[in-house]
N, C-alpha and C positions, 0 to 999 in steps of 0.2 A: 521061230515058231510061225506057221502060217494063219493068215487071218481066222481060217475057219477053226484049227486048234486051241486059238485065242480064245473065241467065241466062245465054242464048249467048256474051256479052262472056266470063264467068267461066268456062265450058266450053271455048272455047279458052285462057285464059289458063292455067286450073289442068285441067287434062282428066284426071288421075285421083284418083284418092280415095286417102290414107293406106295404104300397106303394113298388113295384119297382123300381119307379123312383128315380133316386140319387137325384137331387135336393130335392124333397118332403121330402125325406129322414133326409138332411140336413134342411129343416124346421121344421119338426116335432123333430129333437135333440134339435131343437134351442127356440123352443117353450117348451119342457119339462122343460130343462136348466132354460131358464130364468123364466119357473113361477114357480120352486120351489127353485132355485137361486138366483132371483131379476132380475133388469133389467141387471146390469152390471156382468154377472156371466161369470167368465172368461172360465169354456167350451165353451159352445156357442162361444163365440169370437174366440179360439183358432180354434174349427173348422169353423168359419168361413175365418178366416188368411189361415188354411190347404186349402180349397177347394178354393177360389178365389186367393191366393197370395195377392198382394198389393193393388186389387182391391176389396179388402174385407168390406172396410168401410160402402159403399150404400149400400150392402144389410143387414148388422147387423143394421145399425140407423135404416134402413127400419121395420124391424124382432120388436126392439125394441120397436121404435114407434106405431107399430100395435099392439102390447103387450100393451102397456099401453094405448091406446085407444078405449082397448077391455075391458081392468079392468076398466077402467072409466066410463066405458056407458053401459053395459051387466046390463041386469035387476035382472040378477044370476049368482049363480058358475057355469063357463065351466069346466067341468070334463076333466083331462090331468091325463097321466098313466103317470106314472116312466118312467125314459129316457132310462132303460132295458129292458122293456117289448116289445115282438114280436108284438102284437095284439095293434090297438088302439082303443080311446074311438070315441064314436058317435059325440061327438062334435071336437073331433082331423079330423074324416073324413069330417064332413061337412065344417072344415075350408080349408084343403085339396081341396077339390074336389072346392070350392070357389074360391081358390086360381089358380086353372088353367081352372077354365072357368072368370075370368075377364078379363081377356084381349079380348077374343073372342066372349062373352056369358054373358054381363054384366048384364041382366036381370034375370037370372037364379041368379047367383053371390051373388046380392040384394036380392034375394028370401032368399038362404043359408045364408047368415050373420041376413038377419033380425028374419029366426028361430034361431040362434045360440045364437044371442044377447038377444030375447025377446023384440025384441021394433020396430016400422015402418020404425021410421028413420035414416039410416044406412049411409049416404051420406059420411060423414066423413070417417068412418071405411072403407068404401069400396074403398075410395081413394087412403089409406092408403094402404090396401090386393092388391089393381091393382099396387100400384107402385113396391112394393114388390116382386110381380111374374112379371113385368117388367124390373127388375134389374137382378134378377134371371136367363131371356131370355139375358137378354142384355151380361150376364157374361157365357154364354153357357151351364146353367143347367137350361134349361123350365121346368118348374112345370106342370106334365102331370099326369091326374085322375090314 
């Protein structure tokens, strides 16, 4: 395969580049971690302890939860990169960009999860992603597109 084939290969695969945002940051770790680690995968946790201190538990059960009520209900595989990779996949940003417009934009929100998932009704799942990037706000790392 030549370099430039390469390139485009990985351009669709991963088409955007890493969030700015720290918190986003620290979800997209946490979401890699735990779907190739399980739910209980002690990175994730660990940087969760680093970035919130002792107030770290509501937003991991949160993290958690959202994770396993994505693999419960998803009509399909959500494609997740490597916890190394710069770039992320299409469905890592549209949970992203989900996840900070629920609080303010919950119709959009609903729109993103219910493509992500493959199914209409997302009511659950979205409860879950709002609480999520509420704790997140509530711990001083707002989840920002």
């Amino acid at each position: 395969m030549s370099p430039t084939s390469l390139t485009l290969a990985l351009g669709h695969a991963l088409p955007r580049a890493q969030p700015q945002c720290i918190g986003a940051r620290l979800v997209l770790f946490g979401v890699r971690q735990i779907g190739s680690g399980g739910l209980q995968d002690a990175s994730a946790a660990h940087a969760f302890v680093t970035a919130f201190g002792k107030d770290f538990r509501r937003p991991l059960l949160l993290l958690r939860n959202l994770m396993a009520d994505m693999s419960a209900t998803a009509a399909g595989p959500i494609p997740i990169a490597p916890w190394c990779c710069t770039r992320i996949t299409s469905a890592e940003g549209a949970l992203l960009d989900l996840l900070a417009a629920g609080p303010t934009d919950p119709a959009r929100a609903r729109l993103l999860l219910a493509d992500l998932l493959g199914l209409r009704k997302v009511d659950g799942v979205l409860a879950s992603a709002t609480a999520l990037a509420q704790a997140f706000a509530d711990l001083g790392l707002p989840l920002e597109p």
